[in-house]
N, C-alpha and C positions, 0 to 999 in steps of 0.2 A: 879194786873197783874202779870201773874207768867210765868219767862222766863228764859230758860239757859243762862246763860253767854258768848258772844261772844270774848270775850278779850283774853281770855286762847287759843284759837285758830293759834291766829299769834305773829309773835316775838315781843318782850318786844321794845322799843326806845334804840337803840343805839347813844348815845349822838353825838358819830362824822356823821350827819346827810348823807354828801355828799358821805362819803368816804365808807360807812359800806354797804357789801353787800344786806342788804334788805331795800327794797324801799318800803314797804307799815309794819311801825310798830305801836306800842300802848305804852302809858302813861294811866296808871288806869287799874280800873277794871270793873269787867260791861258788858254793850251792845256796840255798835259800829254805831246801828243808821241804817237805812233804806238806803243812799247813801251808807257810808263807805261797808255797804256788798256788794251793787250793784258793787262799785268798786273793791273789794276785788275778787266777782267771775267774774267779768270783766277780772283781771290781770289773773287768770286762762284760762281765755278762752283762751286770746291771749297764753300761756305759751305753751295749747297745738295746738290751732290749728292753729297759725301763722307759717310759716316755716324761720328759720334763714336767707335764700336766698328767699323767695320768693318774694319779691320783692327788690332786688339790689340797697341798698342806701336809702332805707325808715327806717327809727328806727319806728316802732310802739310801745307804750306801756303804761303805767298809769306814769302822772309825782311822783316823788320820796314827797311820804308823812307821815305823824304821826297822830295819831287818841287820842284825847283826848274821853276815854269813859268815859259814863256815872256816874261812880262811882265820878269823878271828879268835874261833875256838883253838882251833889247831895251834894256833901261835901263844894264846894262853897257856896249854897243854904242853910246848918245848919249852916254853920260859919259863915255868913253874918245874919242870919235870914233874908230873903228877901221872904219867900212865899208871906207872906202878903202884901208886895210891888207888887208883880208880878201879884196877883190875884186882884189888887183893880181896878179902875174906873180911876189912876192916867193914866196923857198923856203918849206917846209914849218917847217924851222926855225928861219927870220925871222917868220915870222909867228905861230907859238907864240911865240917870243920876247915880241915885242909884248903879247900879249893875258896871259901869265904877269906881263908889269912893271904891265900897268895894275890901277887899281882897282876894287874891289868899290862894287857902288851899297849907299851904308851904310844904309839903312833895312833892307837884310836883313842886314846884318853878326850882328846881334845874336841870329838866330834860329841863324843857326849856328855861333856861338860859343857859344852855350847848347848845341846839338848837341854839338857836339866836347866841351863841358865833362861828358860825363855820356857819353861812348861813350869804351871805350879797348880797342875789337878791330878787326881791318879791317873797311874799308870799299870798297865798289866804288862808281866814281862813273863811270856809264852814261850816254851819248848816249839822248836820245828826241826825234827831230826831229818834225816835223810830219807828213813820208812818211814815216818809216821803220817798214819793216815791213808797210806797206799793199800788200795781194795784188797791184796793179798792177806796182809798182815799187817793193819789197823794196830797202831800205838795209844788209841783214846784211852787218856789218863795215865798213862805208864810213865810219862814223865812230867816234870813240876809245871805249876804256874805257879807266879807271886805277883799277888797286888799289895802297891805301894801307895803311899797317902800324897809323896810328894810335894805335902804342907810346911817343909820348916823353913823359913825363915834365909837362915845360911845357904847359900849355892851349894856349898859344901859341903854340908848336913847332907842336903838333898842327891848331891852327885854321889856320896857315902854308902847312900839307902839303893839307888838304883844300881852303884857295882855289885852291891850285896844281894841282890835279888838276880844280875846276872851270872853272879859266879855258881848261887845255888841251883839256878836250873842246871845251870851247866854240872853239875854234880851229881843230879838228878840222873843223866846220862846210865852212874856207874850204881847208883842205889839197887838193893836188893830183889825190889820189883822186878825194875829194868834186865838184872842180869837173869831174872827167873824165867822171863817173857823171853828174852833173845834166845834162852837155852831150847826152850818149847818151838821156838818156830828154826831150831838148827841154825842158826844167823853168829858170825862170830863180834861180839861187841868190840872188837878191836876194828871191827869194820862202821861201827857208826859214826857219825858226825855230828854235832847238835849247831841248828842256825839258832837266835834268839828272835821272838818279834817282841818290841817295844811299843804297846799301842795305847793311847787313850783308852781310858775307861769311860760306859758312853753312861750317865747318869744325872742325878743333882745331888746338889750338897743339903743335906737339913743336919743343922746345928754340929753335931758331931758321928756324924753317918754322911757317907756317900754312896747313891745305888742306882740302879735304874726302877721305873717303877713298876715294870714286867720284864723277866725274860723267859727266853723256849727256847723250846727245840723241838721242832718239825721234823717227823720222817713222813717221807712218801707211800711206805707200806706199812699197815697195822699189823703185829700181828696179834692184838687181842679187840677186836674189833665187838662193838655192841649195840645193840638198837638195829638200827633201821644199816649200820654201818660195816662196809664190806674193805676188806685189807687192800684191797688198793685203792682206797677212795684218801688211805694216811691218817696218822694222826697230831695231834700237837701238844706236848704239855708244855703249861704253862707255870709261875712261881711268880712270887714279888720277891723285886729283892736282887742279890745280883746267882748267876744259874748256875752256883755251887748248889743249891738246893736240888737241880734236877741231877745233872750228873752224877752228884753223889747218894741219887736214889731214896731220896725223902719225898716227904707228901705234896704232890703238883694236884692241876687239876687239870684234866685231859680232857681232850672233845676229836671230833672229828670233821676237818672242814670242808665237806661237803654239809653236814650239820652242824654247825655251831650253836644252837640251841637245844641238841639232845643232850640232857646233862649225864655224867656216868651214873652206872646200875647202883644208887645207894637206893638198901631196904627200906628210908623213913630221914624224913626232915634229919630227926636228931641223929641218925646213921651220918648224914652228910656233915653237920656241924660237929662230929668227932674223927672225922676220915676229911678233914680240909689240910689246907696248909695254917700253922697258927705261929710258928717262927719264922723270918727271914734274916738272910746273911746280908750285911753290909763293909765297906772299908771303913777302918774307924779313923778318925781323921784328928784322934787326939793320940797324947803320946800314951806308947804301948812298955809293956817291958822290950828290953831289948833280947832278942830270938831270932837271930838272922840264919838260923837254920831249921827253924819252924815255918813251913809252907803258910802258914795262918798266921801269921806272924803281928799284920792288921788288917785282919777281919774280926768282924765282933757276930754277934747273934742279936736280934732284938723281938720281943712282941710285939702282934697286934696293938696292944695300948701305945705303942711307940710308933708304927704305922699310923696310925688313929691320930698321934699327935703332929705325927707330918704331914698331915691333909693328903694321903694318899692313896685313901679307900673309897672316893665317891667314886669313883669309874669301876675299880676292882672288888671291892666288896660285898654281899648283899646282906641282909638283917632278918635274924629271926623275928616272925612276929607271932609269941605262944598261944597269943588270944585264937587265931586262927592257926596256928601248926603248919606256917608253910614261911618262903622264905621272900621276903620284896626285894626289887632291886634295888642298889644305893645306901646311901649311908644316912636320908630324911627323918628315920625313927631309931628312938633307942632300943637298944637288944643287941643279942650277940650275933658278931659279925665274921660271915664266913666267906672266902673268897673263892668267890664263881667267874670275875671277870665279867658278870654279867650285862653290866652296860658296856661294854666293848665287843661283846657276840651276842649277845640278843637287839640292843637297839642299836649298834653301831657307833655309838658316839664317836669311839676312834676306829677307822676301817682295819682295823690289825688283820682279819682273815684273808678281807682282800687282797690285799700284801703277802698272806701265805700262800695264796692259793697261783698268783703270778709266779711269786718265786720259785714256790717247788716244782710248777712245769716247767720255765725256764732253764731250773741248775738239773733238773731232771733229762730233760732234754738234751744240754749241752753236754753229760757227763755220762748220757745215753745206760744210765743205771737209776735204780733207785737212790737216795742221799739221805741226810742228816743235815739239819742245818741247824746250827746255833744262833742265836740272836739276844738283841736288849734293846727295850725301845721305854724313851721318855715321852713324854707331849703336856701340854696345857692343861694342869689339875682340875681350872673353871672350866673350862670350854671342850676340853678333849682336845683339839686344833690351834695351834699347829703341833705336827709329832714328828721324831726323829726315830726310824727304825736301822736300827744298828746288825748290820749284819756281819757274824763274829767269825763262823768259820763253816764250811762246808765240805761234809768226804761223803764216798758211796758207800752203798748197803750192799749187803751180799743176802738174795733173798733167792731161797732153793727153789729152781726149776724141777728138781727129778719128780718123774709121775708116781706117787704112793697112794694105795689105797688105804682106806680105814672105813670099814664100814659098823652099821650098829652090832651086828653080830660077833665083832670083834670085841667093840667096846663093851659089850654084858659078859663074855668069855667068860668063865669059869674057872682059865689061867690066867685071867686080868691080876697081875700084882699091880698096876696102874692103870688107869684110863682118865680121860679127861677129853674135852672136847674145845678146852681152849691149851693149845701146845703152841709155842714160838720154835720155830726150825721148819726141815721138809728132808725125808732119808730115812732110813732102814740102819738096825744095825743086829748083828748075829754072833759077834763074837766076846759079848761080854760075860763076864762069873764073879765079877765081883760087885758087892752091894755093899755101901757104906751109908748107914741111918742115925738121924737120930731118934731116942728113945724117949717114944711121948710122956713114958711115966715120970722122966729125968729134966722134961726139957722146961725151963722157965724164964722169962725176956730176959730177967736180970744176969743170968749167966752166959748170953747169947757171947760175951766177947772168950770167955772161958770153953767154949763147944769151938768159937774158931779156932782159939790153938788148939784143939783136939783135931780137929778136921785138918789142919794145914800139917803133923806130925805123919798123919795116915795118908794123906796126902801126899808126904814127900817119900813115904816106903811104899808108897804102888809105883810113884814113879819111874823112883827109882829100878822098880824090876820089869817098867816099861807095861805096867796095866793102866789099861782103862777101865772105869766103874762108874755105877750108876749111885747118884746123891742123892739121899732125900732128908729135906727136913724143915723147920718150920718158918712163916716169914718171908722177907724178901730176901733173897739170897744178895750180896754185896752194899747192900743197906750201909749209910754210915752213921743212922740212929740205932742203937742197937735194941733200942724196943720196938721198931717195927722190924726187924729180923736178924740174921746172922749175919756179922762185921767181917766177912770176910774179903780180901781184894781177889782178885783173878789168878794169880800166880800161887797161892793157897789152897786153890780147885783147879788146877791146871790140868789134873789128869781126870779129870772129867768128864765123860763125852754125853752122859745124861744125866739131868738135872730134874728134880721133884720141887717143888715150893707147895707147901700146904699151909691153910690158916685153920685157926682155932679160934673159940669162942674171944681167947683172950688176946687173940692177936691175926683178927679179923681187918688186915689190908689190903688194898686194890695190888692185883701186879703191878711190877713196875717196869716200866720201860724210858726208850731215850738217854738212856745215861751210859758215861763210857765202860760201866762194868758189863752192860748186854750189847752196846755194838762189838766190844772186841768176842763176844761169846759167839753172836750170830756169825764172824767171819770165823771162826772157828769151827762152825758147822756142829754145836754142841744142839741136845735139841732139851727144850726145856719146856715142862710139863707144869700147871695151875691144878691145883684141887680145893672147892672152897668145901668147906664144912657142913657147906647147904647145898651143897649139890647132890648131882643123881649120882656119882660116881666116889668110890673112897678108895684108899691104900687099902691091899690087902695086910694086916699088919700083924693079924694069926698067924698068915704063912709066914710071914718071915720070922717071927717071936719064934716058929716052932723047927728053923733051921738052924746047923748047929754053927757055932760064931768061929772065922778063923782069931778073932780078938774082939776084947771086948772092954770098954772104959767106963767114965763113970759118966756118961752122956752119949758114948757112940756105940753101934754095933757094927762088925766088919762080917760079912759073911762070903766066902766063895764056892759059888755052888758049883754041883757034878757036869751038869750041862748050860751054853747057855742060853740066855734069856732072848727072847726075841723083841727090838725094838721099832716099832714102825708109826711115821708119824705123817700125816696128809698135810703139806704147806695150804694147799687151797682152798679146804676147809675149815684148818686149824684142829683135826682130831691128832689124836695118836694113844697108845696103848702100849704097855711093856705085857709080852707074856710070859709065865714060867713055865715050864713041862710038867 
């Protein structure tokens, strides 16, 4: 692989991290990695097309970071001799293992012990491979992040914790995910490279929790768009808390920012206050067991009551009020408190859409695609003013142009084994025959992690004879609460080119979207189909009960049929339909 050198571009590590005027520098030499660029022409874009007043009291900008490139891994990698650890068949935990015991190449020792010596708040230490992130073949979430507390005391404690969190992304590299993703897109992992970024974490500290007090993530196109709102008008969900909660497909709460005041489709007040977000993730900033090979390593979970007692649901929360059956804004009355964000998109208190709505023409424009953008933004708990919006990372979307139709007469068909009129993707496809389901009679939340290892076994024997199939089954497919759906990651469903998500009475979820189990699916061109329980459209689920099964388990059916299936899906309206013969 023959590439210029990115390194030489931006300024060297200035050892006084906080103090030094540039906020985005390098350790090593080399590449910088697929994020670190994204980020690097990020901080451009803002540089030029943000105006210093344009929005009065907003700081917009990339939090202040250092880029371990490539040249660093690489010399890790001879000094340790770890290829052969990296490339073998050993677990995910043997092999962080190894790479956590080995040594640091000491010519950088020094730059980041100067680092740690002069930071003492988290830190996030980010994967930036050489693909990741690149429009083709999107790495979102395939490789690690670790946030660190960077609270103790000792230089050395603290210098201790940060090798440990760079050695484990860097291990992250050779993890089972990683080799399942590179096999899928024909890519030889002997060809990748990992750069590391070392960033501030943008948030505040309350007592023993550090977080921001909202983060998202903005895309420029919908595609499950509602109300008055059309897919390319985008959308944004949002979380309290730091945005493991979106990424890894838990309960946000969505809007659309041309409408920031259309709330999503819930059937009734108390619909909305059991379909909210009611956990958030934090850095826990007291000491943890020691698991320097557990990605969570210090992150904790907290509730509402622990939100509530860090004063930081007057902007984000609003309050049932039973007497009347509806919801006010702010945290003024007692009741249960459900997070709508509403004083920040109904009255503005803090301008946050305004800020999306700049940003995503801008990086849309620059990147001349649709994007994804990550973010975390703090501000003033009394006043709203002044706010800090932290912008964390930025890649394209891959949103289908080809012309497909789907009309009504498609969707009531009478070979409709699916229809729906809310479908994420745009394509056709005609040569699939096999259908892997699960079985509603079998299926219950509590065993959703015991259906993914069923699904990831049938999974790796379609692969392996090189079929694609169509999946259907209950929940949010990649979910990492396994009671709102099935826990599966990407490389688990890899041979999957159609997806089904249906809800049931007992597991009645919004789709989900924004998270890096669905960008890396959209660049995949997989096309995935919503059926709610209430809706005009259902699985046929007769026909397929009365086909006869190439196998069959105690939660899945495998069937492959005589002929195949035809699938066709409209990007522009969002229908699509699977039929059978």
């Amino acid at each position: 692989m023959s590439r210029q050198p990115d390194s030489g571009m931006y300024p060297l590590f200035d050892r006084k991290f906080f103090e030094s005027d540039e906020d985005f520098t390098v350790i090593g030499g080399g590449e910088l990695g697929g994020k670190a660029l994204g980020l690097a022409s990020a901080k451009r874009l803002i540089l030029q097309a943000w105006p210093v007043d344009s929005l009065p009291g907003v700081q917009v900008g990339i939090p202040r970071m250092a880029v371990l490139a490539t040249d660093v891994f690489e010399q890790f990698m001879t000094l340790n001799d770890l290829t052969e650890v990296g490339l073998s068949d050993l677990s995910d935990e043997r092999i962080a293992h190894a790479f956590v015991q080995a040594e640091l190449p000491a010519v950088f020792v020094g730059d980041l012990r100067a680092l740690i010596a002069h930071v003492r708040s988290p830190l996030a230490v980010r994967s930036s491979s050489l693909l990741e992130d690149a429009l083709q073949h999107p790495f979102a979430g395939v490789y690690a992040t670790k946030m660190i507390p960077n609270n103790q005391a000792a230089v050395g404690d603290r210098f201790k914790k940060l090798a440990e969190a760079i050695k484990f992304v860097w291990a992250s590299t050779f993890f089972r995910n990683a080799k399942s993703y590179m096999r899928m897109i024909d890519h030889p992992i002997q060809d990748e490279r990992m750069a590391v970024i070392i960033q501030e974490v943008v948030g505040e500290r309350f007592g023993d929790r550090f977080y921001p007090v909202v983060s998202g993530v903005i895309r420029t196109h919908n595609y499950y768009p509602s109300g008055p709102a059309k897919p390319e008008d985008g959308v944004v969900s949002l979380a309290l808390g730091l945005g493991k909660t979106i990424v890894d497909g838990g309960v946000t709460w969505s809007y659309s920012p041309r409408f920031p005041n259309h709330h999503p489709p819930f059937g009734s007040t108390r619909d909305l206050l059991k379909n909210t977000q009611t956990q958030f993730w934090a850095v826990s900033m007291k000491s943890a067991p020691y698991d320097p090979i557990n990605e969570a390593e210090y992150l904790t979970q907290a509730g509402l009551d622990a939100a509530e007692w860090d004063d930081v649901l007057r902007f984000t929360a609003s309050t049932y009020d039973a007497a009347s059956d509806r919801m006010t804004l702010g945290t003024g009355m007692e009741g249960p408190r459900a997070l709508t964000f509403g004083r920040i998109l109904q009255l503005q208190d803090v301008p946050l859409n305004d800020v999306v709505k700049q940003l995503s023409a801008h990086c849309k424009d620059a990147m001349q695609s649709d994007v994804e953008i990550e973010f975390a933004l703090t501000f003033d708990r009394q006043h709203g003013l002044p706010a800090r919006f932290g912008f964390l990372q930025v890649r394209p979307m891959m949103v289908g142009r080809q012309s497909v139709k789907v009309d009504d007469a498609d969707l009531q068909s009478d070979r409709a084994l699916v229809a729906s009129e809310t479908v994420l993707g745009n394509g056709e496809h005609s040569t699939i025959v096999d259908v892997v389901y699960v079985k509603p009679a079998a299926f219950e939340a509590k065993y959703t992690p015991m259906i993914a290892a069923e699904i990831e076994e049938r999974n790796r024997h379609l692969t392996s004879e090189g079929r694609q199939y169509v999946l259907i089954g209950f929940g949010r497919w990649g979910s990492s609460d396994p009671w709102l759906g099935i826990p599966v990651t990407w490389p688990q469903i890899s041979g999957a080119r159609v997806i089904v998500e249906a809800t049931l009475p007992e597991m009645n979820v919004d789709a989900s979207q924004g998270s890096h189990f669905f960008h890396n699916m959209i660049s995949f061109h997989v096309q995935y189909f919503t059926l709610r329980h209430t809706g005009a459209y259902s699985i046929a689920w007769d026909w397929l009960d009365q086909q006869p099964a190439s196998s069959e388990t105690r939660f899945l059916r495998h069937l492959r049929l005589d002929t195949p299936l035809e699938v066709r899906v409209d990007g522009r309206c969002g229908g699509g339909v699977i039929l059978h013969q």
